[in-house]
ROROTI-634039 format. One record per residue (C-alpha): x, y, z; residue in one letter. Coordinates in steps of 0.1 Angstrom, whole numbers, plus 5000, padded with zeros to 4 digits. Each point is the difference from the previous one (the first is absolute). Layout:
N
XYZA/...
//
This chain:
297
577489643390X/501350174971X/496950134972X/500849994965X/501750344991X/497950004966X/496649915012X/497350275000X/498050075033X/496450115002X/500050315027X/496349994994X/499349715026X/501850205025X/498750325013X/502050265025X/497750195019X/503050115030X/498250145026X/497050104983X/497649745020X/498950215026X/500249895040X/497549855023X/498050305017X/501550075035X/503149814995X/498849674990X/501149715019X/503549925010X/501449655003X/502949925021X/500949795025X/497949745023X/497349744996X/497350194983X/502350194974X/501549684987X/496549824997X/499150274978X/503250024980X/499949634988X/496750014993X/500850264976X/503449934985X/499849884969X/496249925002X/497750024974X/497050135021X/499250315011X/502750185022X/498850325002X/496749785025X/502549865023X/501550365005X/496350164999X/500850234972X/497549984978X/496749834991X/501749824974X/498150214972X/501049954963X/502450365001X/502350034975X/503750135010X/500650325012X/502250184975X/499349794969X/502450244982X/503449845006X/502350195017X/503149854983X/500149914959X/500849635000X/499449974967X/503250254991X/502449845026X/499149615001X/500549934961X/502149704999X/500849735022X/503550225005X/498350265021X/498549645021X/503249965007X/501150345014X/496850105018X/497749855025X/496750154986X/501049914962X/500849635023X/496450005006X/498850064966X/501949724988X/499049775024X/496650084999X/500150034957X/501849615006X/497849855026X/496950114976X/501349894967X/500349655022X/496450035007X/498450094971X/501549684981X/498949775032X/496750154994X/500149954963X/500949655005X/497449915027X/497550144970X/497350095022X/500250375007X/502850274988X/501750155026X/499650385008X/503150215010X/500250155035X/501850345001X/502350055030X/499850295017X/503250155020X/499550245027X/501150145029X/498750035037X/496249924991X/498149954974X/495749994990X/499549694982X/496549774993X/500749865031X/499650375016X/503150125017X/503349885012X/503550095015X/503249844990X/499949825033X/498049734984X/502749904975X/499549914966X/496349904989X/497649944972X/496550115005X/497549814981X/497750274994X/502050234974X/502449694987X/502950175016X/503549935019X/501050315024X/503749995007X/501650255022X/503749964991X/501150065033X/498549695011X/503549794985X/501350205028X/498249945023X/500049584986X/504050015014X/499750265029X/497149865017X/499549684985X/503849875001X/499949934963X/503449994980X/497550184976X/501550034965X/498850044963X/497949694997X/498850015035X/498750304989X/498349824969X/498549705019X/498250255021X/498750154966X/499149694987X/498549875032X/497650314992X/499149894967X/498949695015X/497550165013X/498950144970X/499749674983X/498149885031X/497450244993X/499949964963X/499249645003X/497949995029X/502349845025X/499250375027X/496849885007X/500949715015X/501750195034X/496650165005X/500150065041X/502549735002X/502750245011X/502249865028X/501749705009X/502549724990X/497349824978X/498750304990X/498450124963X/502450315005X/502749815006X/499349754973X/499350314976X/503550175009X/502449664999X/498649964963X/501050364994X/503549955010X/499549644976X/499050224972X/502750255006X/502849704995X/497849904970X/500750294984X/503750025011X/500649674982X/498550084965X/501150375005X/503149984972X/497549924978X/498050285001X/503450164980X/500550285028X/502849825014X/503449894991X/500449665013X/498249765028X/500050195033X/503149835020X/499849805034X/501150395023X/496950144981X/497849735011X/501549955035X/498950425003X/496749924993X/499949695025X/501650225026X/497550274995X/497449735000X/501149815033X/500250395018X/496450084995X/498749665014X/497650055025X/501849765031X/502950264991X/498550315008X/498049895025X/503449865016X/501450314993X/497250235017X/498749815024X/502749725011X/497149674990X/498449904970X/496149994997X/499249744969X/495850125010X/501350404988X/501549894970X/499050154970X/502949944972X/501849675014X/503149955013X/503750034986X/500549654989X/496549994984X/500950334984X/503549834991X/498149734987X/497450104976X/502250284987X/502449684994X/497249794986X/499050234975X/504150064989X/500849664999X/496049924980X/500050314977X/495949885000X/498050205014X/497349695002X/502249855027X/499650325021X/496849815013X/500350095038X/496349985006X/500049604994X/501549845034X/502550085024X/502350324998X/
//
C-alpha cells in the first residue's frame, strides 16, 4: 500500500484535536470484560449511530468538538503522499483524501445529488461530537449529526491486542473506509432505513453495517484511480483488510467473551458475512451491487 510520492494530500479533511475532547463527568463509563460490556462495544464499533446513547454520555445534542483549534498542523506535515508513507496520521489523510475523491465521482456519476465531504476528526481518550459524547472504547464511528468520522488512533491497537487482528496499513484503511460508508449512507438516505431495527441476524443494523464493509471494498478497488496511489493494492493488503474484517464479526467476539454465539444480539453480522461483502464490493468495484437490504445476507 504504497501512495504516490508526488501526489498532494488535503490535511483539511483531517482534523487533530489530541486530547482536547474533554471526558465523561465522573469518569464516564468503562467497558471491559463480560456480557454487558461487549453488547455495548459492538453496538458501537464502527456504527454509524449514536455511541455516545449506548454509553449514556450525552443527549446526542448537535455540539461541535471540543478544541476545534487543532492541536497538531497537518497541513505543514502531511504535504505529499511521501509523509502517507512515513506517518500514521498523514496515513489517514491520504486515505480519507482517496476514499473521498472515490466518492465524489460515484456521486457525480449517479447525477442525483453531489456529495459533501466529511472531515475526520482524530482524538484521544474522548471526545464531544453531534452525537454528544464518547470514549475511545466505542471504536471508530461516524455520527450523523455533524457529518463526521471520530478515530482514536489507538484503536489499530487495540484492533490486534484485543481483537486478534494481524492489523496492518490497509486494515487500518478498510476500517476508514468502512466509516465513510456510513457517511454515504446518510447522504443518500439509506440511515433511515435501521430506524429501531437495531439487533439481530436479519437486522436493519446489520444490513446497514455489511453494506459498509461492501462500500469500503468498493472503494479499495477503484482506489488507484483516485491517483493517490501507486499501483492496485496487492492480495497481503487485501487479505489485512479481510482479516480485520473477519475479527470484528459479531459470532467472534461473542465467542471470544462469552464462549457461544447469540445470532438474536447481533448487530454488525458475522466474520464470513463481513468477509463477504467486504469481498463483494472488491471483487464488484459497484457500489450498486452492495444491495444487502434485497434478500438474504
Amino acid at each position: 500500500m504504497d501512495f504516490r510520492d508526488d501526489v498532494d494530500l488535503d490535511a483539511s479533511q483531517v482534523e487533530d484535536i489530541g486530547g482536547g475532547g474533554g471526558g465523561f463527568p465522573g469518569g464516564g463509563v468503562v467497558i471491559g470484560g463480560g456480557v454487558v460490556g461487549v453488547i455495548v462495544l459492538v453496538v458501537a464499533l464502527f456504527l454509524g449511530g449514536n455511541p455516545a446513547a449506548l454509553l449514556g454520555g450525552g443527549d446526542g445534542g448537535a455540539s461541535r468538538p471540543v478544541g476545534a483549534a487543532p492541536t497538531s498542523d497537518l497541513g505543514s506535515k502531511c504535504r505529499k503522499g511521501s509523509d502517507a508513507d512515513q506517518s500514521d496520521k498523514c496515513r489517514v489523510v491520504g486515505v480519507v483524501n482517496s476514499v473521498q475523491k472515490y466518492w465524489q465521482g460515484a456521486f457525480a456519476e449517479r447525477d442525483k445529488q453531489p456529495y459533501r465531504t466529511a472531515r475526520t476528526i482524530l482524538f484521544t481518550g474522548a471526545v464531544n461530537t453531534g452525537c454528544g459524547r464518547a470514549s475511545s472504547d466505542v471504536g471508530p464511528f461516524y455520527c450523523p449529526a455533524d457529518s463526521r468520522v471520530y478515530l482514536d488512533l489507538g484503536f489499530f491497537d487495540e484492533l490486534e491486542s484485543r481483537f486478534g487482528a494481524k492489523g496492518g496499513p490497509f486494515a487500518q484503511a478498510y476500517v476508514i473506509a468502512h466509516e465513510y460508508g456510513h457517511h454515504v449512507q446518510n447522504l443518500i438516505g439509506t440511515s433511515k432505513r435501521a430506524g429501531n431495527d437495531r439487533q439481530g441476524a436479519q437486522s436493519a443494523s446489520v444490513r446497514l453495517e455489511l453494506q459498509a464493509d461492501c462500500y469500503a471494498g468498493v472503494w479499495a478497488k477503484n482506489a488507484v484511480d483516485t491517483g493517490f496511489y501507486e499501483k492496485p493494492f496487492t492480495s497481503a493488503d487485501i487479505q489485512e483488510a479481510l482479516d480485520a474484517a473477519a475479527a470484528v464479526g459479531d459470532d467472534r467476539i461473542q465467542r471470544r467473551a462469552q464462549g457461544r454465539v447469540d445470532p438474536e444480539g447481533w448487530t454488525h453480522g458475522s466474520s464470513q458475512q463481513r468477509v463477504k461483502w467486504f469481498t463483494t464490493g472488491y471483487e464488484t468495484g459497484a457500489p450498486g451491487r452492495c444491495d444487502t437490504f434485497s434478500g438474504g445476507i
